[in-house]
N, C-alpha and C positions, 0 to 999 in steps of 0.2 A: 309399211316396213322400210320402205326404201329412203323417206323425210326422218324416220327413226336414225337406223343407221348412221346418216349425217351427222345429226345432231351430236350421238353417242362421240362416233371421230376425231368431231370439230373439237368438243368439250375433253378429250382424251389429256391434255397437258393440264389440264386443271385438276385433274384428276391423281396425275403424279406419273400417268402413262409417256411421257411426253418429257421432254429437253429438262435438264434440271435445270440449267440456267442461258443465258445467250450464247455461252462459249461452248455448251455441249451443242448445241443447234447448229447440225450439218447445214443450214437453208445462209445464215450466219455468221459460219464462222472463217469463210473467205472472208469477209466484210473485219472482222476480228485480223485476221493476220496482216493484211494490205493496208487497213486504214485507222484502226484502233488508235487515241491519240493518247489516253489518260488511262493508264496501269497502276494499282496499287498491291505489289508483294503475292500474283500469283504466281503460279508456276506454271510456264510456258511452253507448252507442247508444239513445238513449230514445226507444221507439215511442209509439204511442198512446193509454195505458193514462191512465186522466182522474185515477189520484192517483198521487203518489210519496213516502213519508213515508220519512224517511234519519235514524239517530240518530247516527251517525258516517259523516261520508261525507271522503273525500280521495281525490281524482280528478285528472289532470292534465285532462281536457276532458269535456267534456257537449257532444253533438252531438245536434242534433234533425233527425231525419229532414222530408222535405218538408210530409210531409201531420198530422208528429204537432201536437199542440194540449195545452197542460199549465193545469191548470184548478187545481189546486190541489199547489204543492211545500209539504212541512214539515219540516224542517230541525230536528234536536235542540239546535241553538247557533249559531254566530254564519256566516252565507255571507260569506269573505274571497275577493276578486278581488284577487290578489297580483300586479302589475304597476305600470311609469309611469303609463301611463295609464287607469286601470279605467273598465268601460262597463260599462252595460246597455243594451241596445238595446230602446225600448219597441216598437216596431211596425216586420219587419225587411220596407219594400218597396224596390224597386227603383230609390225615391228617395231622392237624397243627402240630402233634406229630410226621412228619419225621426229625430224624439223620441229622446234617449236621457238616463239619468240617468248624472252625470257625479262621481266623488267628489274631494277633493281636489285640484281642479283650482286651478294655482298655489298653491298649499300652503295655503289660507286656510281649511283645515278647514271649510268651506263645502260640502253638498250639491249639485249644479245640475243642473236640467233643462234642456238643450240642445237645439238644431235650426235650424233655417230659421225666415224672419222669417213664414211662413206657421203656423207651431206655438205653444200656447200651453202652461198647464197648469189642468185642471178638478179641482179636489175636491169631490168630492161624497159626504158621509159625515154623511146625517141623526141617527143615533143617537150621538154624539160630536162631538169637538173635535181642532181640529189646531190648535199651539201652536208658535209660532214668536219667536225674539229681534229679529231684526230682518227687516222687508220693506221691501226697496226695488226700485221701479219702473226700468225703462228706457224711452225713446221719449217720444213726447206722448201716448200714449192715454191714462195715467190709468189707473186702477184702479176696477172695478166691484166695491162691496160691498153685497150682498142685504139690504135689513132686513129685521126681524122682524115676522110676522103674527100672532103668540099672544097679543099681550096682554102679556107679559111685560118687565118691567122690566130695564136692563144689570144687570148684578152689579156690587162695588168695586169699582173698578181699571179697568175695561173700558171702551172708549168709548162714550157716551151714560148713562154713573151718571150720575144726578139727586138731588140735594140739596138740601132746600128747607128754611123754616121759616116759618110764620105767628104773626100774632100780634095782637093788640087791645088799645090803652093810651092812659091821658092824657097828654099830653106834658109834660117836664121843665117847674122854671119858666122864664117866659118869657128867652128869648133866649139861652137853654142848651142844648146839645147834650146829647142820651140814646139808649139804643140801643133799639129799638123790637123786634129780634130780632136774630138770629147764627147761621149756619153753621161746622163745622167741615172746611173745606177737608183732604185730602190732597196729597200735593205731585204735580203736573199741570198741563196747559193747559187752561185752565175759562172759559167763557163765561157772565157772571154777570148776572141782572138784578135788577130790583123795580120790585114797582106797590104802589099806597097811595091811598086814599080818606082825606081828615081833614075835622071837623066840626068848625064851632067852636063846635054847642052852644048855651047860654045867653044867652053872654059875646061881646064883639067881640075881632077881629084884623084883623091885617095882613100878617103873611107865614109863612111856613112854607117848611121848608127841610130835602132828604133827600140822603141820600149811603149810599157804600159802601167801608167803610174796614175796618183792622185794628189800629184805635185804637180802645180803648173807652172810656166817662165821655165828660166833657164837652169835649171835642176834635175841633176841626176838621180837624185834623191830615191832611194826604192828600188832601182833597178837591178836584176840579177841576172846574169848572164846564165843561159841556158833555162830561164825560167820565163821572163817576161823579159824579157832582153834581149836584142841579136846585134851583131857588129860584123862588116866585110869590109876587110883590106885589100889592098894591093899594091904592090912591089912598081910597077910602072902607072906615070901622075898621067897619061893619056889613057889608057884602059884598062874597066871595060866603058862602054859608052853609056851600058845601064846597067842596073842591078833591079832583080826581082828578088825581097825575103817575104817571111812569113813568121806570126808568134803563132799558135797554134795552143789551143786544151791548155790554158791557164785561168787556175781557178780564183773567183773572189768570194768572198764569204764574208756578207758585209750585214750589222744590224741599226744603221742607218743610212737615210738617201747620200749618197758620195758620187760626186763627179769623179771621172776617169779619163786620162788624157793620155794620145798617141805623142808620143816624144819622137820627134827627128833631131839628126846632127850629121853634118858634114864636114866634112875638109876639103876642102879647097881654092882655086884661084880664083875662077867666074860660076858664077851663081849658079847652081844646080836645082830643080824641081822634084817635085815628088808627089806619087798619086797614089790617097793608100783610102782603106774603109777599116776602120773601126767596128767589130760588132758583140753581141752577149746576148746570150740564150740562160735564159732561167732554169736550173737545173731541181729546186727544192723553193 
């Protein structure tokens, strides 16, 4: 009885008692969801199983069961959602206000993350960079961007490059325009300033006069008072001994590379110096 039994058992799937096919075989069908390479058009019941790696997969549906949880799908080429309207659904709750990612929405080959006005989107990816053409805002709140705690300087191109130049000289002869240093802008929106200490040294003066142009030699050319421009006089040719100015929050808005050049001028009898820095923070 007991070599009977066996036998009856063993022979049960052949019999029709038994798996109908691989993918019904609980012994199986770990082996099916973890390593299965070559799909054609079932329908995919994906349980539990915390990886799925597929080198060709064509599927008409993937349905997840209630309680499965997928930590990690890899895909040997590209995942196509062939529809009008393709979704992903980022978090499927029971409210009409879940996240999803939305493609080609009104043909503008645009990406979008959609939902309720309660929903936003977080990236957070410390080791890398996510690179985008254009960002634009909706509503009044404004856009919150994290700055930097390392110490570390923007790169070209990026918002907050810094561009400076220093410098120390005696100024042209009197009542000539000279450039005292120069930046080389790229083309951007740049917030530019300069400060400058000058001495007159030995010799008496009377006025001195700095700006910030993209004229160089001895030209005024460009310069406006109360803009990119400062000028101090004085009534007596012995003081003061020195003058400290400053241009401050002047903006350029350039769409090609343009040098820029600190302008000094003096008046006076014996040669005056001056020590000033040049600099521009990329604003856009």
């Amino acid at each position: 009885m007991k070599k009977l039994f066996l036998i009856l058992f063993m022979a049960s799937p052949l019999l029709g008692a038994g798996p109908k096919n691989r993918f019904d075989d609980p012994i199986l069908n770990d082996e099916f969801q973890n390593s299965y390479k070559d799909i054609k058009n079932p329908v995919i019941n994906y349980g539990s199983a915390s990886s799925f790696t597929v080198t060709r997969l064509s599927v008409s549906t993937i349905t997840l069961v209630s309680s499965a949880t997928i930590t990690n799908l890899s895909l040997g080429g590209n995942l196509t959602i062939a529809n009008s309207d393709p979704k992903v659904i980022l978090n499927n709750t029971a409210s009409s206000d879940s996240p999803y990612i939305e493609g080609g929405k009104n043909n503008d080959g645009l990406m979008h993350v959609s939902g309720g006005t309660s929903r936003g989107v977080a990236i957070d990816y410390s080791n890398g960079s996510v690179t985008v053409a254009t960002f634009t805002t909706a509503g009044s709140g404004g856009v919150k961007l994290k700055g930097t705690t390392d110490g570390s300087s923007a790169t070209a191109g990026n918002i907050g490059e810094t561009i400076s130049a220093s410098a120390s000289a005696s100024f042209p002869t009197s009542d000539a325009y000279g450039d005292l240093t120069s930046i080389a802008l790229t083309s951007g929106d740049w917030m530019v300033g300069a400060t400058v200490n000058a001495d007159k040294g030995a010799g008496n003066w009377s006025d001195v006069r700095f700006g910030i142009t993209p004229n160089s030699g001895n030209s005024a050319t460009g310069l406006v008072y109360g803009d990119n421009f400062i000028e101090s006089g004085w009534t007596s040719w012995a003081t003061p001994t020195t003058v400290a100015l400053a241009i401050v929050n002047y903006r350029i808005n350039i769409t090609s590379n343009t040098t820029y050049y600190f302008k000094y001028r003096a008046t006076y009898a014996a040669t005056p110096t001056a020590t000033g820095r040049l600099t521009a923070v990329r604003i856009r």
